[in-house]
PDB file with SEQRES, HELIX, SHEET and CRYST1 records, atoms N, CA, C and O in Angstrom:
SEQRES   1 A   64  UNK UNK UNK UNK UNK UNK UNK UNK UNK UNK UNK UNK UNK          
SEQRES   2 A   64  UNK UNK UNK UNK UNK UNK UNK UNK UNK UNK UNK UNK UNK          
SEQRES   3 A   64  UNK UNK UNK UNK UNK UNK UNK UNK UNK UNK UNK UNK UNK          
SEQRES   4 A   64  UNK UNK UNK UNK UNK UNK UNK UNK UNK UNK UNK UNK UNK          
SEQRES   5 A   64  UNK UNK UNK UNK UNK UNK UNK UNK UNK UNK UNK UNK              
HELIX    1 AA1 UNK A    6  UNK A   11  1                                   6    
HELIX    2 AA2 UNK A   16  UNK A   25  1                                  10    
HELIX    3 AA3 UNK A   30  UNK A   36  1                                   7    
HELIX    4 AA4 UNK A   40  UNK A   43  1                                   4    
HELIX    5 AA5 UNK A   50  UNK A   62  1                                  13    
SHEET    1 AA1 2 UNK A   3  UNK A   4  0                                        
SHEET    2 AA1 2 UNK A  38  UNK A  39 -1                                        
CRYST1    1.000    1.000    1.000  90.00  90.00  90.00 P 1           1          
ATOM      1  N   UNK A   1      16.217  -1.529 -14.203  1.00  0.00           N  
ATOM      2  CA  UNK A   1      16.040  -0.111 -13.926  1.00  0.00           C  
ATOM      3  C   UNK A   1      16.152   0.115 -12.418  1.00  0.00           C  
ATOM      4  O   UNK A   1      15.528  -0.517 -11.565  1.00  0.00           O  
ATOM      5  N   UNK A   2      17.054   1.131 -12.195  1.00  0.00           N  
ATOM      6  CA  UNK A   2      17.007   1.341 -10.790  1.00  0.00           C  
ATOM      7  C   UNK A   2      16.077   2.554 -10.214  1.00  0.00           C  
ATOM      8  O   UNK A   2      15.906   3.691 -10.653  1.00  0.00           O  
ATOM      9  N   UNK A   3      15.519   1.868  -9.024  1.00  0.00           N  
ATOM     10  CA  UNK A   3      14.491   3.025  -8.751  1.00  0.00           C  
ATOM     11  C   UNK A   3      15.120   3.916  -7.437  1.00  0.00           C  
ATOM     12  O   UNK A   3      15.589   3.121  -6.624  1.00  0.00           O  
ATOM     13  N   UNK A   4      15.242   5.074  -7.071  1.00  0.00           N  
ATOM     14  CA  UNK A   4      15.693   5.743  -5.898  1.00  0.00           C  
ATOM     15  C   UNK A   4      14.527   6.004  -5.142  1.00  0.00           C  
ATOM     16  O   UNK A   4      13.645   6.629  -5.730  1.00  0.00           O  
ATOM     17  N   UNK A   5      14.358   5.723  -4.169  1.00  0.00           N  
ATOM     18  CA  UNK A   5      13.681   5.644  -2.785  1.00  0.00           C  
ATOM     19  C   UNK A   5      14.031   6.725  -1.568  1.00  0.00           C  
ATOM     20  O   UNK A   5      15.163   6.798  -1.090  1.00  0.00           O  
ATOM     21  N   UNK A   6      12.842   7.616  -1.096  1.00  0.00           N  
ATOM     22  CA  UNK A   6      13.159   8.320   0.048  1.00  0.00           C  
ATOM     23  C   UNK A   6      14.229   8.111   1.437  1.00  0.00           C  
ATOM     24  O   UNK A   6      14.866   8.917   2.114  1.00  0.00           O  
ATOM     25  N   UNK A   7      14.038   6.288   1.493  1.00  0.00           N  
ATOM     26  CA  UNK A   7      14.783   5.810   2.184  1.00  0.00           C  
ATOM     27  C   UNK A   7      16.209   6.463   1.911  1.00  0.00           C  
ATOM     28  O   UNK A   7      16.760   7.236   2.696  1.00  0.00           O  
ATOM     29  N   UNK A   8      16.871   5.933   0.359  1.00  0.00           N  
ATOM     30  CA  UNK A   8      18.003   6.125   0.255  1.00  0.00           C  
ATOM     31  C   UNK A   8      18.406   7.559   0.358  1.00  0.00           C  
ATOM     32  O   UNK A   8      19.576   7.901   0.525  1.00  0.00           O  
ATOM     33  N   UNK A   9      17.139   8.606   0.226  1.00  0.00           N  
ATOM     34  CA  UNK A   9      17.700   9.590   0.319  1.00  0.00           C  
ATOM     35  C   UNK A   9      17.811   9.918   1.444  1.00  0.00           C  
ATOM     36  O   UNK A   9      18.686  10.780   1.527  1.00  0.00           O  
ATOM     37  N   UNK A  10      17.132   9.551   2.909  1.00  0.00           N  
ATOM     38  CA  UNK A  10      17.291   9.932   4.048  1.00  0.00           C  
ATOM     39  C   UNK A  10      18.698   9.242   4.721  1.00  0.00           C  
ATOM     40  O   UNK A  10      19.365   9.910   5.511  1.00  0.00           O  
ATOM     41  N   UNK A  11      18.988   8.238   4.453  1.00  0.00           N  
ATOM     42  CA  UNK A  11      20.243   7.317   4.270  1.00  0.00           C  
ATOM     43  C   UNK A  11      21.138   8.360   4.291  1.00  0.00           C  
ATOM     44  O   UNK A  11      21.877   8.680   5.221  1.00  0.00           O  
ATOM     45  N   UNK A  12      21.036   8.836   3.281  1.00  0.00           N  
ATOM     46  CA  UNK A  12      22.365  10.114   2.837  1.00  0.00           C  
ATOM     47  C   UNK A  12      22.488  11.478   3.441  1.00  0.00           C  
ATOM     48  O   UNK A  12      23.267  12.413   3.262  1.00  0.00           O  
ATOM     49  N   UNK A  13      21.234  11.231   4.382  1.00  0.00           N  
ATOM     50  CA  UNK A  13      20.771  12.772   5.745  1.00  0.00           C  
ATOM     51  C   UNK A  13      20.216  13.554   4.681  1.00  0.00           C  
ATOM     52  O   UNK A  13      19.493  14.465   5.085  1.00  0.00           O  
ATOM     53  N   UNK A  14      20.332  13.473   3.555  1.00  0.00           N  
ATOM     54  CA  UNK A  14      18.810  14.685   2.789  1.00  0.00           C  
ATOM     55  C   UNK A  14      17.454  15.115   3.399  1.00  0.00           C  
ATOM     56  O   UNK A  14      16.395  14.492   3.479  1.00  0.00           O  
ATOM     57  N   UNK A  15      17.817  16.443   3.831  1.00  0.00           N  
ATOM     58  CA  UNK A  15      16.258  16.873   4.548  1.00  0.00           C  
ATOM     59  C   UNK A  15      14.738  16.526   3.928  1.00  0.00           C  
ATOM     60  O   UNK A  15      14.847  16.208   2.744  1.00  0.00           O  
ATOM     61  N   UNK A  16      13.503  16.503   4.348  1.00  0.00           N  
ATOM     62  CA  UNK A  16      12.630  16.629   3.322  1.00  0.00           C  
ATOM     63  C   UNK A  16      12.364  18.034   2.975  1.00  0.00           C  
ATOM     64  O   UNK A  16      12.185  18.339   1.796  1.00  0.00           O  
ATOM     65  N   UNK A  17      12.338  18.604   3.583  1.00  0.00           N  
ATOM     66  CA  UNK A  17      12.493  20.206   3.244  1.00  0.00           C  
ATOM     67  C   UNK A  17      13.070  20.645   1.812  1.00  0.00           C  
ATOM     68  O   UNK A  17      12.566  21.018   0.753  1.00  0.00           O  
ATOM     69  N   UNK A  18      14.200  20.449   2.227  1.00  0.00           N  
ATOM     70  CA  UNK A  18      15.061  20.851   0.819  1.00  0.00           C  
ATOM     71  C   UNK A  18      14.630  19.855  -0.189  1.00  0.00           C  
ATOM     72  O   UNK A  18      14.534  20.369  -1.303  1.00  0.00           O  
ATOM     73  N   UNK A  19      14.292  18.385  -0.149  1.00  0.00           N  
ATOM     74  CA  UNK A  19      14.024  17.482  -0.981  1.00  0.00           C  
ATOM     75  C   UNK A  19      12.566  17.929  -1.246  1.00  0.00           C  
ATOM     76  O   UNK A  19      12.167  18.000  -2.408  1.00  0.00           O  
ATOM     77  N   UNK A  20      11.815  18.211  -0.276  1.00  0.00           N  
ATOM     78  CA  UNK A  20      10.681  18.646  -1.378  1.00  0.00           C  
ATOM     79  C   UNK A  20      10.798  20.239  -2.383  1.00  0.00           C  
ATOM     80  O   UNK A  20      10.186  20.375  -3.442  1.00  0.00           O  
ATOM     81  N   UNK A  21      11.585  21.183  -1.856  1.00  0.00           N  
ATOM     82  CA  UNK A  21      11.968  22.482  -2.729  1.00  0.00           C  
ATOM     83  C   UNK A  21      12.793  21.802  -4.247  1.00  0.00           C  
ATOM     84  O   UNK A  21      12.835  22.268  -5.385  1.00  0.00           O  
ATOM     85  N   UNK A  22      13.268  20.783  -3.784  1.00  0.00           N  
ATOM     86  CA  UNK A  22      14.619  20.893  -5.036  1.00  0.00           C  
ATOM     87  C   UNK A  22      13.030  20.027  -5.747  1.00  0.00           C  
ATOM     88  O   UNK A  22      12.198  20.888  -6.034  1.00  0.00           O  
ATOM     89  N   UNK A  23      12.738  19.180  -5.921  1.00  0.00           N  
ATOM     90  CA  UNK A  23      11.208  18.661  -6.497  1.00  0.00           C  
ATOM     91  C   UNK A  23      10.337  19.421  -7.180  1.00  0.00           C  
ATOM     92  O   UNK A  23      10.125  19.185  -8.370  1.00  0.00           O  
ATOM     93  N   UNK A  24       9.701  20.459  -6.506  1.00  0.00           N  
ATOM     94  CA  UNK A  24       9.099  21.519  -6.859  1.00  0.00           C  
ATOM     95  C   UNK A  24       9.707  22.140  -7.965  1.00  0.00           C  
ATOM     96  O   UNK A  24       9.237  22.163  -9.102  1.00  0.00           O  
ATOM     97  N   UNK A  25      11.038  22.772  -7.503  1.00  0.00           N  
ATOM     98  CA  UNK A  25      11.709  23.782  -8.663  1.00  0.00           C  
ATOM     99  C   UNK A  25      12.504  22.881  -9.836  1.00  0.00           C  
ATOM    100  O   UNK A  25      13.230  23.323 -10.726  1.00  0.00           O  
ATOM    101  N   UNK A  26      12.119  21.382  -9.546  1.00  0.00           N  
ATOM    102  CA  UNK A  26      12.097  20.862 -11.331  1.00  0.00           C  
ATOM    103  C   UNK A  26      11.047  20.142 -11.329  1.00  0.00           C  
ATOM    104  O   UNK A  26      11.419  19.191 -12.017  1.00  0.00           O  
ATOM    105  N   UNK A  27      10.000  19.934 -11.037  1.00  0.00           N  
ATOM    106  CA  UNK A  27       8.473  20.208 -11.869  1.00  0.00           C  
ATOM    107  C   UNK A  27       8.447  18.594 -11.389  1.00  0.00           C  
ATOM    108  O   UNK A  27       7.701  17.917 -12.097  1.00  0.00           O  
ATOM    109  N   UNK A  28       9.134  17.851 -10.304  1.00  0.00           N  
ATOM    110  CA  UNK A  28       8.489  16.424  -9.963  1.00  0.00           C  
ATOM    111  C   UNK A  28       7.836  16.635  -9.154  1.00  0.00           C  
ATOM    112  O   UNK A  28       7.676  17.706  -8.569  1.00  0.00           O  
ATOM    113  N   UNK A  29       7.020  14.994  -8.866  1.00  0.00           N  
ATOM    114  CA  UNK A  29       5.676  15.237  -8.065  1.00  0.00           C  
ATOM    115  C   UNK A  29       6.355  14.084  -6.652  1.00  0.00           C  
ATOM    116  O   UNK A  29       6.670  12.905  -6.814  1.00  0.00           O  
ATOM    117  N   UNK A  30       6.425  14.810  -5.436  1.00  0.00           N  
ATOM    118  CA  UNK A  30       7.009  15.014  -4.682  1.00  0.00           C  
ATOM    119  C   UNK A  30       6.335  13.717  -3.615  1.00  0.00           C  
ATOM    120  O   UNK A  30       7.036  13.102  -2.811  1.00  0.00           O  
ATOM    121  N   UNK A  31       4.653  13.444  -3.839  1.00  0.00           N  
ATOM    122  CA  UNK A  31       4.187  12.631  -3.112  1.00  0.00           C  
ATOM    123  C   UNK A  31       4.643  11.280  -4.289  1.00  0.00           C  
ATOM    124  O   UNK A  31       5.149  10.234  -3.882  1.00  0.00           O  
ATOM    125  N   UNK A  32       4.424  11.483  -5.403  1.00  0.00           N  
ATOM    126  CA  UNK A  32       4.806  10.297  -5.955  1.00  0.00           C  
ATOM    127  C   UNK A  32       6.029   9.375  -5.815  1.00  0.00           C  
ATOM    128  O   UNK A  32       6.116   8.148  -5.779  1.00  0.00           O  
ATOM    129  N   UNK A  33       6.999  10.408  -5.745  1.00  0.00           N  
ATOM    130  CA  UNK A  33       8.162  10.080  -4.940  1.00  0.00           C  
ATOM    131  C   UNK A  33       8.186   9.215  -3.757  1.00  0.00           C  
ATOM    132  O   UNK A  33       8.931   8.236  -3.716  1.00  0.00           O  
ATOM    133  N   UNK A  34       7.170   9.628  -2.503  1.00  0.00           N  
ATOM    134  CA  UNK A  34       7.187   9.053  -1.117  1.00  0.00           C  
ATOM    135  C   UNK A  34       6.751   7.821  -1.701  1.00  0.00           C  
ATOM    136  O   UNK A  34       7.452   6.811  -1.648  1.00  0.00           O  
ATOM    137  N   UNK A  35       5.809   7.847  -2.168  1.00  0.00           N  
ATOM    138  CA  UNK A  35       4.786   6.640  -2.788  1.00  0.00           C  
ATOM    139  C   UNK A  35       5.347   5.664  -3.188  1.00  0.00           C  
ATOM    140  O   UNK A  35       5.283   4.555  -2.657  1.00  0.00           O  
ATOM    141  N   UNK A  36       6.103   6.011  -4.391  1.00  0.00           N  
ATOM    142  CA  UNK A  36       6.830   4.946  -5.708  1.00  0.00           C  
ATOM    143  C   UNK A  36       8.498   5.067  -5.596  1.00  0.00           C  
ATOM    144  O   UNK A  36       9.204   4.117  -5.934  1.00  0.00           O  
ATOM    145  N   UNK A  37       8.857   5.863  -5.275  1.00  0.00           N  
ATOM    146  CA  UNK A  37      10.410   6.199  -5.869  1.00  0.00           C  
ATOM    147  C   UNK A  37      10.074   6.756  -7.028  1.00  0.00           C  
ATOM    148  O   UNK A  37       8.993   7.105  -7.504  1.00  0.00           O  
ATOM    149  N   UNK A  38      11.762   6.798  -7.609  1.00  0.00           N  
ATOM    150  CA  UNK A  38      11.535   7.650  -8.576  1.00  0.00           C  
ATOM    151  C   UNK A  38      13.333   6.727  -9.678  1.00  0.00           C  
ATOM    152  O   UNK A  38      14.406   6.366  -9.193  1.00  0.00           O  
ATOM    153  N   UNK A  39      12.832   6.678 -11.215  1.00  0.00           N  
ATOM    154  CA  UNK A  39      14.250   6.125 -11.442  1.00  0.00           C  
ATOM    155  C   UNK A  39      15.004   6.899 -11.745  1.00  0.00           C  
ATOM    156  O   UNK A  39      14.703   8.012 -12.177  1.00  0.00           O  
ATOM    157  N   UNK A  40      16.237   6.443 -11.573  1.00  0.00           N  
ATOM    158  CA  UNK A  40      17.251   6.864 -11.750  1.00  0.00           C  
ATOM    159  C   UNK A  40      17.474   8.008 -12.911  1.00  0.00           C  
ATOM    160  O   UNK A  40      17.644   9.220 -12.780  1.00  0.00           O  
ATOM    161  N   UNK A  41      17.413   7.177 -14.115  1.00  0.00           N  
ATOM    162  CA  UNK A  41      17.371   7.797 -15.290  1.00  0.00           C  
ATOM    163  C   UNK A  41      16.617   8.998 -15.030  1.00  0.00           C  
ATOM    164  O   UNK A  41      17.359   9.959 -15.233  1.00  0.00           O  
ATOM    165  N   UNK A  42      15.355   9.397 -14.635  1.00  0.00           N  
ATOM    166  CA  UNK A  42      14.744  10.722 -14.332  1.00  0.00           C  
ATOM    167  C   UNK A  42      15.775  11.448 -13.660  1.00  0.00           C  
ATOM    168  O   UNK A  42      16.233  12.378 -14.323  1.00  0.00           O  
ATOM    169  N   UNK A  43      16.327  11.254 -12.377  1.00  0.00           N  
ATOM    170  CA  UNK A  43      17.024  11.903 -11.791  1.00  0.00           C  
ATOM    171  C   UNK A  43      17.970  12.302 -12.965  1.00  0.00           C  
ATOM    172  O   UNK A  43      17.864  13.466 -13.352  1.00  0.00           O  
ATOM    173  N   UNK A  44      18.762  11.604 -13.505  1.00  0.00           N  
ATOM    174  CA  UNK A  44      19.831  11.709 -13.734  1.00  0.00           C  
ATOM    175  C   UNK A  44      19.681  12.769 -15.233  1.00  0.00           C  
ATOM    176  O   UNK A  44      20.610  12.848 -16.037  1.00  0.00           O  
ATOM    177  N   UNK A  45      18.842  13.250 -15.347  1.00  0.00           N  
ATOM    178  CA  UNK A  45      18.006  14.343 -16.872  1.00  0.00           C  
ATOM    179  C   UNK A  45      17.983  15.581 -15.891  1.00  0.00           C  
ATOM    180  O   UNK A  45      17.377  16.538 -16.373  1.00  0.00           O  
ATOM    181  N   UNK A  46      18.656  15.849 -14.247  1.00  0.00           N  
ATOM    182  CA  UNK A  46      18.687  17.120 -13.802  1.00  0.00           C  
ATOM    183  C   UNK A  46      20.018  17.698 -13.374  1.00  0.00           C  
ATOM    184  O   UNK A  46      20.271  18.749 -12.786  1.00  0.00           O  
ATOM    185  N   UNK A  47      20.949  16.547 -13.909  1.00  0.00           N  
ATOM    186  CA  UNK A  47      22.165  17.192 -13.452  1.00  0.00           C  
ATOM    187  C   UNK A  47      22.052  17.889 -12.318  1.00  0.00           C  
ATOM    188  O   UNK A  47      21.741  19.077 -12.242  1.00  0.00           O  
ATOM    189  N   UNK A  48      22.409  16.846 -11.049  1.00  0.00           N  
ATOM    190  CA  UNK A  48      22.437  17.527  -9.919  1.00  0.00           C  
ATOM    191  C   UNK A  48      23.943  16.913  -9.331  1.00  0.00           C  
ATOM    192  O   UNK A  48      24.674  16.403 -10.179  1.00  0.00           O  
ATOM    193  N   UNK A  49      24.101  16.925  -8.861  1.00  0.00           N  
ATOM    194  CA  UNK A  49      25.509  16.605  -7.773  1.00  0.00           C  
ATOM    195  C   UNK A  49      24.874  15.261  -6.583  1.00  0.00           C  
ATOM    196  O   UNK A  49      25.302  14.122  -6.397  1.00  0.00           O  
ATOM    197  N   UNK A  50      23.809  15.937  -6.003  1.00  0.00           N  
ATOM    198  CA  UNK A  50      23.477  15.560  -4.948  1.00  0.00           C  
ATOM    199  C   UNK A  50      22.376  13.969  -5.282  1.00  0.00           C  
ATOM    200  O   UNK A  50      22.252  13.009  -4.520  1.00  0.00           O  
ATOM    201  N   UNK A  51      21.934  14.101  -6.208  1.00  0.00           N  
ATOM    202  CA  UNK A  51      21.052  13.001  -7.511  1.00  0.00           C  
ATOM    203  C   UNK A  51      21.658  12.485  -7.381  1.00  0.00           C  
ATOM    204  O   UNK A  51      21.551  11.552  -6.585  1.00  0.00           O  
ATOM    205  N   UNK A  52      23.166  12.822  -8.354  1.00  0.00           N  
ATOM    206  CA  UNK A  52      23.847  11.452  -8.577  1.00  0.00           C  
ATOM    207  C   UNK A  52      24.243  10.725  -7.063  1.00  0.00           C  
ATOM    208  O   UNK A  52      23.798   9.581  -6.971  1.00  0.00           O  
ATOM    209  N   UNK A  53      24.941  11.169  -5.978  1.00  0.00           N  
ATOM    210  CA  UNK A  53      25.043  10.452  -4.665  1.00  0.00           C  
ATOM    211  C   UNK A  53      23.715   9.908  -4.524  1.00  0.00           C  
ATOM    212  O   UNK A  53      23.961   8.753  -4.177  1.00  0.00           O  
ATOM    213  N   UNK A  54      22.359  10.030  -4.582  1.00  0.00           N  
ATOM    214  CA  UNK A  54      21.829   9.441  -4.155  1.00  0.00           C  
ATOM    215  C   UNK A  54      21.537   8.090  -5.314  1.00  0.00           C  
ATOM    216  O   UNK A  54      21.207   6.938  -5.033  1.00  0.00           O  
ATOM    217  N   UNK A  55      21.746   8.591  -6.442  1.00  0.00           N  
ATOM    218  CA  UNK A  55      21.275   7.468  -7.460  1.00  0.00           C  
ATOM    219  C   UNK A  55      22.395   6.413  -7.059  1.00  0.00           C  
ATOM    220  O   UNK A  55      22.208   5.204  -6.924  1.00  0.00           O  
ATOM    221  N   UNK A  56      23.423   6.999  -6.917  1.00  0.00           N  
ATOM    222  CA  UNK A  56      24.582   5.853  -6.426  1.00  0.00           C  
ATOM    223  C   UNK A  56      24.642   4.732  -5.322  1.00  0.00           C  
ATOM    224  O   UNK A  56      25.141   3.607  -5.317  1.00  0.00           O  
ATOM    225  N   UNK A  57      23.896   5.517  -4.324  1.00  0.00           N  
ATOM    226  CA  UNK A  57      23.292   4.660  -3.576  1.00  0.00           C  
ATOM    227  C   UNK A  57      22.396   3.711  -3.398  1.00  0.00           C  
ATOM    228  O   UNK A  57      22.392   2.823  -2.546  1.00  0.00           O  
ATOM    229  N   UNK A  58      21.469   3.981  -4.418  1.00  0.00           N  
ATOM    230  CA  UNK A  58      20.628   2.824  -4.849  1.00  0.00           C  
ATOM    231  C   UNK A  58      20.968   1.554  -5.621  1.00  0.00           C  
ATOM    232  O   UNK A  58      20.621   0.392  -5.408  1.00  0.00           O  
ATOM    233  N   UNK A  59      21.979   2.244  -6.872  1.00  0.00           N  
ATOM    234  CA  UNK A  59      22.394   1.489  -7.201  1.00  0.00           C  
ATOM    235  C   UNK A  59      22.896   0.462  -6.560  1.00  0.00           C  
ATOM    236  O   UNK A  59      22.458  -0.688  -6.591  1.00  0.00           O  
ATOM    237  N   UNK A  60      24.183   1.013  -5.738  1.00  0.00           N  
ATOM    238  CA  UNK A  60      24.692   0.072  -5.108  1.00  0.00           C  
ATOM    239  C   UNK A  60      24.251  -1.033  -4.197  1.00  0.00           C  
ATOM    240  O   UNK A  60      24.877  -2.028  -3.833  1.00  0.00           O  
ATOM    241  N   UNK A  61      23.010  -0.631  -3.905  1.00  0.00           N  
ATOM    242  CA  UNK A  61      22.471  -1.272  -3.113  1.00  0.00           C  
ATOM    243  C   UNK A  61      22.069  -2.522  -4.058  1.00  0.00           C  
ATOM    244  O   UNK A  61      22.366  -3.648  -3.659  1.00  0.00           O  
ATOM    245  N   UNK A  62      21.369  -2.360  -5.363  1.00  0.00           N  
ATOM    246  CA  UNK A  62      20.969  -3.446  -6.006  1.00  0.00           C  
ATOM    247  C   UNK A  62      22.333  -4.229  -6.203  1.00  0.00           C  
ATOM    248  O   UNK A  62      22.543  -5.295  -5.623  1.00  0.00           O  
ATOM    249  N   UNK A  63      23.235  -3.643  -7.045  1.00  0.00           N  
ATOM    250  CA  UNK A  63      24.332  -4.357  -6.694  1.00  0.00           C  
ATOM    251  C   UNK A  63      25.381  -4.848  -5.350  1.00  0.00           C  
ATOM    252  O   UNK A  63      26.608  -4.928  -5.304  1.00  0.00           O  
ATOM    253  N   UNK A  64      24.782  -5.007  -4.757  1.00  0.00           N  
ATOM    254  CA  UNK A  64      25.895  -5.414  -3.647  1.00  0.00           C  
ATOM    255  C   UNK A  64      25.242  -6.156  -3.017  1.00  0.00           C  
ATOM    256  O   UNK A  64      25.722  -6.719  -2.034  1.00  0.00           O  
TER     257      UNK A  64                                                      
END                                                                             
């Protein structure tokens, strides 16, 4: 299971600003995030654009 990490999202220049709004307005918990990550598979149940780049990045990271 791949987990996505704040890291990877700052990696990708994602504000926390907007990363904590886009959180909020689909009902995740935003410190849990800083805390734990978050997997993939969750992300990927919001059809976002910007999710998937970041889930991609994690991935890749495990793989590579």
């Amino acid at each position: 299971m791949t987990i996505v990490t704040h890291r990877h999202a700052r990696e990708l220049g994602y504000c926390n600003r907007g990363l904590r709004a886009w959180f909020a307005r689909e009902g995740m918990d935003w410190a849990d995030f800083l805390k734990n990550g978050i997997a993939a598979d969750v992300l990927r149940q919001h059809d976002n654009a910007m999710a998937e780049r970041v889930i991609a990045r994690a991935e890749g990271e495990n793989h590579g």
